[in-house]
N, CA, C and O atoms as a GROMACS GRO file, in nm:
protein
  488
    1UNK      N    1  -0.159  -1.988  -0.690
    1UNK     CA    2  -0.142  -2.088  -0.794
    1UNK      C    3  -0.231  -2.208  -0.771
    1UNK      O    4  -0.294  -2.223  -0.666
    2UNK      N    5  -0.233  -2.298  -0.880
    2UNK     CA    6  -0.328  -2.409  -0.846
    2UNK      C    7  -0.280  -2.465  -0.743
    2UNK      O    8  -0.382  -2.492  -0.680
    3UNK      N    9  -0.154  -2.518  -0.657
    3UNK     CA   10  -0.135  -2.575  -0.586
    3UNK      C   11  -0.218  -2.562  -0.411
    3UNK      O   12  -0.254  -2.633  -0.317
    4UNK      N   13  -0.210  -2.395  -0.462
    4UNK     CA   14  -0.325  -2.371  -0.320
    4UNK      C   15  -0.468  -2.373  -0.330
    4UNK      O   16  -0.546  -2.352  -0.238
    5UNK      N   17  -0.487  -2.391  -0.413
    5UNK     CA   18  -0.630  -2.380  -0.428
    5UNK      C   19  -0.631  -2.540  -0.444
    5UNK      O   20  -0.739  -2.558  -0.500
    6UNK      N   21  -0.572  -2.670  -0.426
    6UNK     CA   22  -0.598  -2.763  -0.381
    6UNK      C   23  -0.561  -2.802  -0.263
    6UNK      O   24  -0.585  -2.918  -0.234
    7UNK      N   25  -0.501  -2.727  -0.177
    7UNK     CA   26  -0.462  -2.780  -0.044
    7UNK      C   27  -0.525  -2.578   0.013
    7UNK      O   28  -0.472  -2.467   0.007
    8UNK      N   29  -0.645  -2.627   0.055
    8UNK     CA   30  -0.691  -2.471   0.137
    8UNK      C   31  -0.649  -2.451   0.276
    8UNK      O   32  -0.681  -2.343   0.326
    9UNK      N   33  -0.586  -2.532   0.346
    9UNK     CA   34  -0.599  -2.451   0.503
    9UNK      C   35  -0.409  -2.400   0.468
    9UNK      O   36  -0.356  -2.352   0.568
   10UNK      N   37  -0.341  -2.405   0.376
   10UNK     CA   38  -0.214  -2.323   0.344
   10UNK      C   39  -0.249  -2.140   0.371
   10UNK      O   40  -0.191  -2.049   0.431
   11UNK      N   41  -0.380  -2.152   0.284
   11UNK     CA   42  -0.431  -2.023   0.331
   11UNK      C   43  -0.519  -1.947   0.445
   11UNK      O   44  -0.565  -1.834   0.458
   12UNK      N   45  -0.520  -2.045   0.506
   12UNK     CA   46  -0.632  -2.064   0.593
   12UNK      C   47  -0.592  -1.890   0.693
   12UNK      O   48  -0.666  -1.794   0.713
   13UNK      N   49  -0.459  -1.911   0.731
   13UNK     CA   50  -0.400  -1.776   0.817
   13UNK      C   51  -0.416  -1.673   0.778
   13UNK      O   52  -0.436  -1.574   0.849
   14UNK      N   53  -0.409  -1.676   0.637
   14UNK     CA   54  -0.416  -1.547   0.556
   14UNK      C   55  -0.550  -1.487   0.552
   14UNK      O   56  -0.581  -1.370   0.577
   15UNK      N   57  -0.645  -1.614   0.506
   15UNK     CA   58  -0.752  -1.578   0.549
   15UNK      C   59  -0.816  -1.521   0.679
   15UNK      O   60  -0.938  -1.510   0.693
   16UNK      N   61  -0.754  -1.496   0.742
   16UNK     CA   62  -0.827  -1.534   0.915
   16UNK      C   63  -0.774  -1.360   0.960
   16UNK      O   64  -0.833  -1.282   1.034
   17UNK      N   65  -0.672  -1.345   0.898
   17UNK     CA   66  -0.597  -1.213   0.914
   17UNK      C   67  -0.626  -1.103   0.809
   17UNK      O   68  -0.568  -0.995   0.798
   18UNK      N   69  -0.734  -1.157   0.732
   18UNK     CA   70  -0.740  -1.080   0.617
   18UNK      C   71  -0.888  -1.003   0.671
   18UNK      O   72  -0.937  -0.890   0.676
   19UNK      N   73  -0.921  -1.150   0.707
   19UNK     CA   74  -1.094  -1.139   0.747
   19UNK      C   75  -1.132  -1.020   0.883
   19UNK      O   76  -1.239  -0.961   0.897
   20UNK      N   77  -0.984  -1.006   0.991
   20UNK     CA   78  -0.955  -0.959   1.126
   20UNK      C   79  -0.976  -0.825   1.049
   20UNK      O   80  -1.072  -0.751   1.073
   21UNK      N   81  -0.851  -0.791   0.927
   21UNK     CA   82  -0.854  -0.684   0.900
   21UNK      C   83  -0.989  -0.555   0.836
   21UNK      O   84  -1.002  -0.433   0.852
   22UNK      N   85  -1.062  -0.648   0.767
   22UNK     CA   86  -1.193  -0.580   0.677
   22UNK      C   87  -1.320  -0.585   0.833
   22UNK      O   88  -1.431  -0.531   0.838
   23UNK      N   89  -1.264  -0.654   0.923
   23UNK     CA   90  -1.354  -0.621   1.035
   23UNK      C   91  -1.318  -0.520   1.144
   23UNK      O   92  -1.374  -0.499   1.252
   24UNK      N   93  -1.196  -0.453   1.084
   24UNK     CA   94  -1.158  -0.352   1.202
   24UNK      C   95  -1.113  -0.415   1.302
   24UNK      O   96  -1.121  -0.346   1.404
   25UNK      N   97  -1.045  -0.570   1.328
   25UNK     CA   98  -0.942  -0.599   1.413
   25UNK      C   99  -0.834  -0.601   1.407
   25UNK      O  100  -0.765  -0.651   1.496
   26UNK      N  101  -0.780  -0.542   1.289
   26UNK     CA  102  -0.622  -0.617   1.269
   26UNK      C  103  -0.566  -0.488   1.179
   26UNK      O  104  -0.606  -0.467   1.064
   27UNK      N  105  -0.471  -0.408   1.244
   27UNK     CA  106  -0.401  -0.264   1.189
   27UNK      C  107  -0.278  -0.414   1.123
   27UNK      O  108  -0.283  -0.429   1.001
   28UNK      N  109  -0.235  -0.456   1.157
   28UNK     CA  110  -0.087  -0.533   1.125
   28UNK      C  111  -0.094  -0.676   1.093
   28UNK      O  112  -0.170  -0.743   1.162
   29UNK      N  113  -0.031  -0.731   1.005
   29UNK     CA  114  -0.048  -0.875   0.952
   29UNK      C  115   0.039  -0.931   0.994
   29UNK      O  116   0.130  -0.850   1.009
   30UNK      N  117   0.077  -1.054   1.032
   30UNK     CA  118   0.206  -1.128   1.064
   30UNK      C  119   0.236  -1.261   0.996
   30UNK      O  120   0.313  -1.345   1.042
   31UNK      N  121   0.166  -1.274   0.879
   31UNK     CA  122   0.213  -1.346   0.751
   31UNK      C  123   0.359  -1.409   0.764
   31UNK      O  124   0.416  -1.363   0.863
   32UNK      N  125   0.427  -1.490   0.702
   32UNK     CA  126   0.563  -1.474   0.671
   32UNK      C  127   0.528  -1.500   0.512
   32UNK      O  128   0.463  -1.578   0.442
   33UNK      N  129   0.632  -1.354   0.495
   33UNK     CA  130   0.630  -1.345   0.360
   33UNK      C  131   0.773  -1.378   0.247
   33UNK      O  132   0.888  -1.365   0.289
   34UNK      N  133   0.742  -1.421   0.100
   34UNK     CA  134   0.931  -1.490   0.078
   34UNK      C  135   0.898  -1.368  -0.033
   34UNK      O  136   0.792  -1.363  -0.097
   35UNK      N  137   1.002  -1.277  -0.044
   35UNK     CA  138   1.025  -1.235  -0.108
   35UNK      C  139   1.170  -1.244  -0.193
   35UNK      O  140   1.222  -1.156  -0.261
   36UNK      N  141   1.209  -1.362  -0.168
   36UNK     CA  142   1.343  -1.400  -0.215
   36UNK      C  143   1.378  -1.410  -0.378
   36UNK      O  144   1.490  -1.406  -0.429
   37UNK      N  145   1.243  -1.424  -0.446
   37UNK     CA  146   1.264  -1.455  -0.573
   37UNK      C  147   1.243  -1.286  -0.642
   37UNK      O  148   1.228  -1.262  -0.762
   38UNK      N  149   1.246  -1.202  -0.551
   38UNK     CA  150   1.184  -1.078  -0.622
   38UNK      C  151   1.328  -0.951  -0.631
   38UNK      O  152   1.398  -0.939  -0.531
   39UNK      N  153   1.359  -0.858  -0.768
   39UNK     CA  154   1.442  -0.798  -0.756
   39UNK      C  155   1.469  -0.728  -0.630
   39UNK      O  156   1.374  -0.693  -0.560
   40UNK      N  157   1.645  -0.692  -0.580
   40UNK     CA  158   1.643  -0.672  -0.492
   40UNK      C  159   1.596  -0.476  -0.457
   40UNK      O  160   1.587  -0.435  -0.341
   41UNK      N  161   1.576  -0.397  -0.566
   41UNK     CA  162   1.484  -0.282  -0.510
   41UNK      C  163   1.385  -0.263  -0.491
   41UNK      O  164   1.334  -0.161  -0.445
   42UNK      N  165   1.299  -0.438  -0.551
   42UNK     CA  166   1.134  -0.435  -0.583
   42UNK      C  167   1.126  -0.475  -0.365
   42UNK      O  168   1.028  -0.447  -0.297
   43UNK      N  169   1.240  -0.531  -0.316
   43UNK     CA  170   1.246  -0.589  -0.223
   43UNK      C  171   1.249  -0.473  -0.102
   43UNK      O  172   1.163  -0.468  -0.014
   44UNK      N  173   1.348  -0.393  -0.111
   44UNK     CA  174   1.347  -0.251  -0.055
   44UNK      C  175   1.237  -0.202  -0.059
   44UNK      O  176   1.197  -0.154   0.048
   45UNK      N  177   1.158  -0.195  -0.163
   45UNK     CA  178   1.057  -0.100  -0.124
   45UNK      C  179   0.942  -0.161  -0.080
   45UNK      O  180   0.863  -0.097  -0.011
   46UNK      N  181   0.919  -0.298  -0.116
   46UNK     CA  182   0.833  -0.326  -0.022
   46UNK      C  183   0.841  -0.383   0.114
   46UNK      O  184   0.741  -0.405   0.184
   47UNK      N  185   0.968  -0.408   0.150
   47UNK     CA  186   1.017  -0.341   0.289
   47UNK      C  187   0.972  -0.263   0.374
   47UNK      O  188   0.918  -0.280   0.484
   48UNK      N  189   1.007  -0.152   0.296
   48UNK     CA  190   0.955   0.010   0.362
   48UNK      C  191   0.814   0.028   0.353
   48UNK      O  192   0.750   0.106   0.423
   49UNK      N  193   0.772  -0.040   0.271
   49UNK     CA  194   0.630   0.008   0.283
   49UNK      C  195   0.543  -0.102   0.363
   49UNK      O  196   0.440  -0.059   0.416
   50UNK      N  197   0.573  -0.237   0.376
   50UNK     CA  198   0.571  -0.275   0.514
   50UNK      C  199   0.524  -0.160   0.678
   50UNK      O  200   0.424  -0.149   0.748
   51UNK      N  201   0.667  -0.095   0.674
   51UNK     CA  202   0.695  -0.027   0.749
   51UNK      C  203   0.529   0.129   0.769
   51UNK      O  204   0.489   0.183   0.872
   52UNK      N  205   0.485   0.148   0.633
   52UNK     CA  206   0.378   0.221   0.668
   52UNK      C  207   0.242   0.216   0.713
   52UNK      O  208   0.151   0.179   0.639
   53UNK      N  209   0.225   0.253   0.834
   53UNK     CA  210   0.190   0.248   0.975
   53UNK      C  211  -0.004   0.243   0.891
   53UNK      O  212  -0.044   0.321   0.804
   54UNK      N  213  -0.080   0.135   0.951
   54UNK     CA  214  -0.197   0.170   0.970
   54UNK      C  215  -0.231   0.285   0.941
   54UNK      O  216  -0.154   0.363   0.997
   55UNK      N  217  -0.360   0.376   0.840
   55UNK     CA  218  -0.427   0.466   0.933
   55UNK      C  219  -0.331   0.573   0.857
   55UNK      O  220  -0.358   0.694   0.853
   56UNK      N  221  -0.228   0.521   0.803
   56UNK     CA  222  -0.121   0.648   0.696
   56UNK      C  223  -0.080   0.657   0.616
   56UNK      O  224  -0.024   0.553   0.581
   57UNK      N  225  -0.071   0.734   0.553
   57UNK     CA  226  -0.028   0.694   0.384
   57UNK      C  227   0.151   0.764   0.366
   57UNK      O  228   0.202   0.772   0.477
   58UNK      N  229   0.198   0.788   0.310
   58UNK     CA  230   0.292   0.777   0.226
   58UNK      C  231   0.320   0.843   0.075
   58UNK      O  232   0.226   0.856  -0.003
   59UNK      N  233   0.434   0.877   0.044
   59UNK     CA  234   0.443   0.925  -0.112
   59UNK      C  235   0.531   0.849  -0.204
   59UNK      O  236   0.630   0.801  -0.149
   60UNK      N  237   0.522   0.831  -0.305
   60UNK     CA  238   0.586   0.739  -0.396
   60UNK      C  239   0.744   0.783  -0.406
   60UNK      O  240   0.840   0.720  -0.450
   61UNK      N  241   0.736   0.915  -0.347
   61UNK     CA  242   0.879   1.014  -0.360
   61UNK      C  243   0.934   0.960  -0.222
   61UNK      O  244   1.038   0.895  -0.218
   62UNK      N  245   0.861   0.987  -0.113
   62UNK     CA  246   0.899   0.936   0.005
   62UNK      C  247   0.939   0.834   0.038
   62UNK      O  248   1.030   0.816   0.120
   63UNK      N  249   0.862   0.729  -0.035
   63UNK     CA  250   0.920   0.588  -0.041
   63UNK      C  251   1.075   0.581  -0.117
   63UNK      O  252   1.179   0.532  -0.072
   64UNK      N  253   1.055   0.638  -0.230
   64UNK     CA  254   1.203   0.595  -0.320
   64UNK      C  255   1.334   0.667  -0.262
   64UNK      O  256   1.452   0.664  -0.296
   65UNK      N  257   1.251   0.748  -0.142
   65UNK     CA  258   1.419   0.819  -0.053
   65UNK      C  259   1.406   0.798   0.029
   65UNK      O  260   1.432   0.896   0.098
   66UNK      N  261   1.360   0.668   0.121
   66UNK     CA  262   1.397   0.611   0.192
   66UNK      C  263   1.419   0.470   0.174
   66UNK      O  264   1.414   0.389   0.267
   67UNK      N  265   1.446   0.437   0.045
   67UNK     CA  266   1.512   0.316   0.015
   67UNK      C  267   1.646   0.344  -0.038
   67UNK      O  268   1.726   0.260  -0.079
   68UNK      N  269   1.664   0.496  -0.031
   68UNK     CA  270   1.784   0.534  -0.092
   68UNK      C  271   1.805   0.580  -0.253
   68UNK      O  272   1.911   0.583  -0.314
   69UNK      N  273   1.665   0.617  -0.306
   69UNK     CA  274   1.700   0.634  -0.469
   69UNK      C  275   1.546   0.759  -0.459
   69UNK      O  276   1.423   0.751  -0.467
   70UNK      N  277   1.644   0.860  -0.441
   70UNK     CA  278   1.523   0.935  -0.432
   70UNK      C  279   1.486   1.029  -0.556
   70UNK      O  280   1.417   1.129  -0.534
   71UNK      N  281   1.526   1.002  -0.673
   71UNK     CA  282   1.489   1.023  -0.780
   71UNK      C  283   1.362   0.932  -0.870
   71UNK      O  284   1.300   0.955  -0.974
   72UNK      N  285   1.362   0.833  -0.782
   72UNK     CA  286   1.329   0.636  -0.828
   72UNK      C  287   1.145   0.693  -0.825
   72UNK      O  288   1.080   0.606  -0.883
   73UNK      N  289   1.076   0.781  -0.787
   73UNK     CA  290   0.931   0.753  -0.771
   73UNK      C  291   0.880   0.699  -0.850
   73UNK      O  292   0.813   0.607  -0.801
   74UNK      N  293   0.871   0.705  -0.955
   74UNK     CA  294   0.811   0.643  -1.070
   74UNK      C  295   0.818   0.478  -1.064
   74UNK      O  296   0.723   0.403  -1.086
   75UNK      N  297   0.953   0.442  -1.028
   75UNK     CA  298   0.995   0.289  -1.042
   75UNK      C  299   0.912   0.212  -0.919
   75UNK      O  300   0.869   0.097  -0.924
   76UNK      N  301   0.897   0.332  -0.778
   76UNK     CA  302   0.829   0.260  -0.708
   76UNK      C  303   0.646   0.255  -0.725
   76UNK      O  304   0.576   0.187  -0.651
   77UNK      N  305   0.610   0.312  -0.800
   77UNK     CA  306   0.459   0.338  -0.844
   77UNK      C  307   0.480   0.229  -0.948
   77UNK      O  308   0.376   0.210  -1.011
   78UNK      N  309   0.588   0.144  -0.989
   78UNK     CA  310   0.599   0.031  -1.085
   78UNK      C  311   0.591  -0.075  -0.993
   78UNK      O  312   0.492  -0.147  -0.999
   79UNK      N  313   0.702  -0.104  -0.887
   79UNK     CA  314   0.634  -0.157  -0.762
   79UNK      C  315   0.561  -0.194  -0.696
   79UNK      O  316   0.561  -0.307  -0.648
   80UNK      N  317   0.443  -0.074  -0.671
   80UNK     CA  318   0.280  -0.064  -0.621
   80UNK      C  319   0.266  -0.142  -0.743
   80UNK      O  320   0.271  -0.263  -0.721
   81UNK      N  321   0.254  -0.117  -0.840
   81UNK     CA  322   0.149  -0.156  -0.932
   81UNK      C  323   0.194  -0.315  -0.948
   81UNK      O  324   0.122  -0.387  -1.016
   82UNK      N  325   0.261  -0.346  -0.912
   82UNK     CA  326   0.313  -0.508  -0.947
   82UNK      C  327   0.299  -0.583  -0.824
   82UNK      O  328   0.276  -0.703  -0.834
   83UNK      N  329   0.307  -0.538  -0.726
   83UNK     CA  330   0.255  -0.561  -0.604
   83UNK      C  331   0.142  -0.692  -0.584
   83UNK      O  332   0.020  -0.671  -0.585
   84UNK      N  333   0.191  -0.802  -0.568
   84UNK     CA  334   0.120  -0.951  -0.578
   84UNK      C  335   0.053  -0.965  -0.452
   84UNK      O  336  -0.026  -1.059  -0.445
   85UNK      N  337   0.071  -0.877  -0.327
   85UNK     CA  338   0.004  -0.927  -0.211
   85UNK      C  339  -0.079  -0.752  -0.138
   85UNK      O  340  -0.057  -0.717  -0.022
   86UNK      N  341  -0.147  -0.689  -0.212
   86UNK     CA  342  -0.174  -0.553  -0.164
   86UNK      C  343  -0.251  -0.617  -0.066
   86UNK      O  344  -0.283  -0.736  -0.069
   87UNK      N  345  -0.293  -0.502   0.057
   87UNK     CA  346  -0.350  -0.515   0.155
   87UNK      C  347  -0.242  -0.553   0.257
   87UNK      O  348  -0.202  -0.471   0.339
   88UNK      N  349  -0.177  -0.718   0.251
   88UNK     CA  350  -0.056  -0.727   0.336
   88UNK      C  351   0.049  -0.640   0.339
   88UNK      O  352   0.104  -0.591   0.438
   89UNK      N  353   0.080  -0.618   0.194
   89UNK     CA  354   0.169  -0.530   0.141
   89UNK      C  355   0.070  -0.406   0.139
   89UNK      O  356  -0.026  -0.434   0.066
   90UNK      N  357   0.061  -0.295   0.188
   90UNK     CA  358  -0.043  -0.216   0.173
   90UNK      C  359   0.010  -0.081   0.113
   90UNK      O  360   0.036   0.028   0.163
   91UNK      N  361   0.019  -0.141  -0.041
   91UNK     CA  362   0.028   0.000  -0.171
   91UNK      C  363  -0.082   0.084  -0.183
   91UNK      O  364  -0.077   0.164  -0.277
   92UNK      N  365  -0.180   0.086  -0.114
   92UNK     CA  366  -0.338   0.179  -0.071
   92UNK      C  367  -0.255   0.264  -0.026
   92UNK      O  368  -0.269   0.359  -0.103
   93UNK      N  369  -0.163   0.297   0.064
   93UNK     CA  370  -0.127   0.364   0.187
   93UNK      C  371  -0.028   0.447   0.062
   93UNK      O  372   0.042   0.517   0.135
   94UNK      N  373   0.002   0.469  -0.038
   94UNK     CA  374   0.077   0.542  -0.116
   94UNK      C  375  -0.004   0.623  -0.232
   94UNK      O  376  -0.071   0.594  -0.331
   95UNK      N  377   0.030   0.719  -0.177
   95UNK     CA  378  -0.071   0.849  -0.250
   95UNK      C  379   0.059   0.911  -0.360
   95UNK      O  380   0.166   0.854  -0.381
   96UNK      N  381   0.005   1.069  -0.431
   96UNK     CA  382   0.071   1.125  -0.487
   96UNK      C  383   0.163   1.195  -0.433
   96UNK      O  384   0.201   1.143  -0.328
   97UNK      N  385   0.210   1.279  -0.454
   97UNK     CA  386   0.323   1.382  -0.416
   97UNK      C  387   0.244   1.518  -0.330
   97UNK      O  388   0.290   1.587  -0.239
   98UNK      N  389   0.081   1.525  -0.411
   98UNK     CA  390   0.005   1.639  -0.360
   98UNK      C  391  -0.058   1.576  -0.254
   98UNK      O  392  -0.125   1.652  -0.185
   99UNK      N  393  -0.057   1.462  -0.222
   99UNK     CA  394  -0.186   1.382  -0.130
   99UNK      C  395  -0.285   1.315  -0.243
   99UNK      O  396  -0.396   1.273  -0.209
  100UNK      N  397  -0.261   1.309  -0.317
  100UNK     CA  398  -0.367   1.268  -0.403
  100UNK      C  399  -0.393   1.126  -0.407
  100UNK      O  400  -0.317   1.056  -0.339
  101UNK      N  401  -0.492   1.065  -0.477
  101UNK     CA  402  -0.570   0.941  -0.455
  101UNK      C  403  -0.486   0.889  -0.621
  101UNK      O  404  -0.555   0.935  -0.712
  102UNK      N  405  -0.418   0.844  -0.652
  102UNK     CA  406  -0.332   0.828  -0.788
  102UNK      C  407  -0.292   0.674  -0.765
  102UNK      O  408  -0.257   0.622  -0.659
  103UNK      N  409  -0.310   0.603  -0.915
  103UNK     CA  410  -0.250   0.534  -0.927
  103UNK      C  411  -0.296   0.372  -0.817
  103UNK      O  412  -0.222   0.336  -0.725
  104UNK      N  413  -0.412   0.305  -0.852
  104UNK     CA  414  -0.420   0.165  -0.733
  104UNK      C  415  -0.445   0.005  -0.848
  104UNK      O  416  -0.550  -0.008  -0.912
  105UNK      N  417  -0.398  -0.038  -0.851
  105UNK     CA  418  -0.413  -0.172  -0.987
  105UNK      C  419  -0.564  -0.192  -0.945
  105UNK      O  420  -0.657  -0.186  -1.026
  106UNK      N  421  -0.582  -0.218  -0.801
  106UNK     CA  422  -0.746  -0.269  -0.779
  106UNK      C  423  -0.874  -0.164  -0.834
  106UNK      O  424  -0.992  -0.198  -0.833
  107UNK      N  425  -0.826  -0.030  -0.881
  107UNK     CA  426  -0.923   0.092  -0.881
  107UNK      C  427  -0.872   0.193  -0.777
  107UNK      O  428  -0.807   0.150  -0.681
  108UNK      N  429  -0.901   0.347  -0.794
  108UNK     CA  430  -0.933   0.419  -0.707
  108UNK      C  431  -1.039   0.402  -0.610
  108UNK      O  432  -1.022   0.463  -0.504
  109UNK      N  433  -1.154   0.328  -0.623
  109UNK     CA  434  -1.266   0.327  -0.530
  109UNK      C  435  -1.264   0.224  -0.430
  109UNK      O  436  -1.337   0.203  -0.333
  110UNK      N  437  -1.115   0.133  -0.501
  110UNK     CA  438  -1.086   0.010  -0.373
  110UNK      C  439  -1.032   0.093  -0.288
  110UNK      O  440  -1.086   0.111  -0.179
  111UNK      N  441  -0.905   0.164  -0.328
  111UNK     CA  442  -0.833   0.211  -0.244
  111UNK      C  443  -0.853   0.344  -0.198
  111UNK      O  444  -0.751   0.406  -0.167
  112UNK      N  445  -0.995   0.417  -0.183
  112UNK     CA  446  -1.050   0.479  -0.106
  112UNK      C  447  -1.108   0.433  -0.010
  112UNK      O  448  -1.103   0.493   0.097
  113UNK      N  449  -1.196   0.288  -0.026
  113UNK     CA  450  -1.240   0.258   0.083
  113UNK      C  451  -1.180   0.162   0.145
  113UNK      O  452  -1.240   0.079   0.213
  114UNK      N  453  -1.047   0.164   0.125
  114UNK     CA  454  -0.961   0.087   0.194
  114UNK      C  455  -0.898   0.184   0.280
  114UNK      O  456  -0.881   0.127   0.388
  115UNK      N  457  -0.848   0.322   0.288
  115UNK     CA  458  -0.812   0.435   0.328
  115UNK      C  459  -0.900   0.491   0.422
  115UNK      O  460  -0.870   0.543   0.529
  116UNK      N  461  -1.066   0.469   0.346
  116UNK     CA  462  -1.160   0.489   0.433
  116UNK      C  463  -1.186   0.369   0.589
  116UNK      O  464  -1.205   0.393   0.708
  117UNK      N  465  -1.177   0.253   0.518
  117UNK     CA  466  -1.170   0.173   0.671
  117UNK      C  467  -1.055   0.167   0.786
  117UNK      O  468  -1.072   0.125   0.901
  118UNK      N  469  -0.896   0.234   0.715
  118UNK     CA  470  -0.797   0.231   0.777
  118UNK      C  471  -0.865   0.420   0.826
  118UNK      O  472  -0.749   0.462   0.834
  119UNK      N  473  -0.903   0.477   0.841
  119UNK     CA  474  -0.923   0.627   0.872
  119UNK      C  475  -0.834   0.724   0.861
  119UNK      O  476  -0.806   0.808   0.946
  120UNK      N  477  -0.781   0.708   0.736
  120UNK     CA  478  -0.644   0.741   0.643
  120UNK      C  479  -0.712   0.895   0.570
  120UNK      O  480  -0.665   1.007   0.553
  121UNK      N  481  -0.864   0.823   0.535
  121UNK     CA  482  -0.919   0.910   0.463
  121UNK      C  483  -1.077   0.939   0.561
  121UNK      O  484  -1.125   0.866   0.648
  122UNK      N  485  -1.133   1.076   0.504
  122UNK     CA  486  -1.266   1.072   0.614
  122UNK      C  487  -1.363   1.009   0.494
  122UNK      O  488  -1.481   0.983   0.517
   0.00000   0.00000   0.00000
């Protein structure tokens, strides 16, 4: 929001951890993040997907049954796609049901070579 973009060193961490990461230092972010204002399944799942590891991806099915709604894939590919902090939040790391490259708000070609620098993908 405008407020940060007049006071810059708010971001300054983010930056610094963002910058670690696109240089191949940094598998994990340690941000503090508020997700307090956000529904509480939009909250679950990006929870769990928190939880997916550097270097691995994930299924939109897999995700919604381990938040407990394992019918929900769709709602969490609504999720990914609404997803205000990707990369920290890393919705790259969530493929299709086949493995497939499906579904990234930034493009497919971000989130190949975002897959490609995590070695997710060859």
């Amino acid at each position: 929001g405008p407020r940060v973009l007049r006071s810059p060193r708010s971001v300054d961490e983010a930056r610094r951890e963002l910058d670690e990461y696109f240089a191949g230092r940094r598998q994990a972010f340690d941000l503090p993040l508020d997700l307090r204002t956000l529904p509480p399944f939009t909250v679950d799942v990006l929870k769990e997907l928190a939880r997916v590891p550097y270097g691995q991806t994930t299924t939109y099915g897999a995700l919604a049954s381990r938040v407990g709604r394992p019918r929900a894939a769709r709602a969490v590919g609504t999720v990914m796609n609404r997803n205000r902090i990707p990369i920290v939040l890393p919705c790259h790391r969530v493929v299709g049901a086949s493995g497939s490259l499906v579904g990234y708000a930034g493009g497919l070609e971000r989130k190949t070579a975002l897959l490609e620098l995590e070695g997710a993908i060859l």
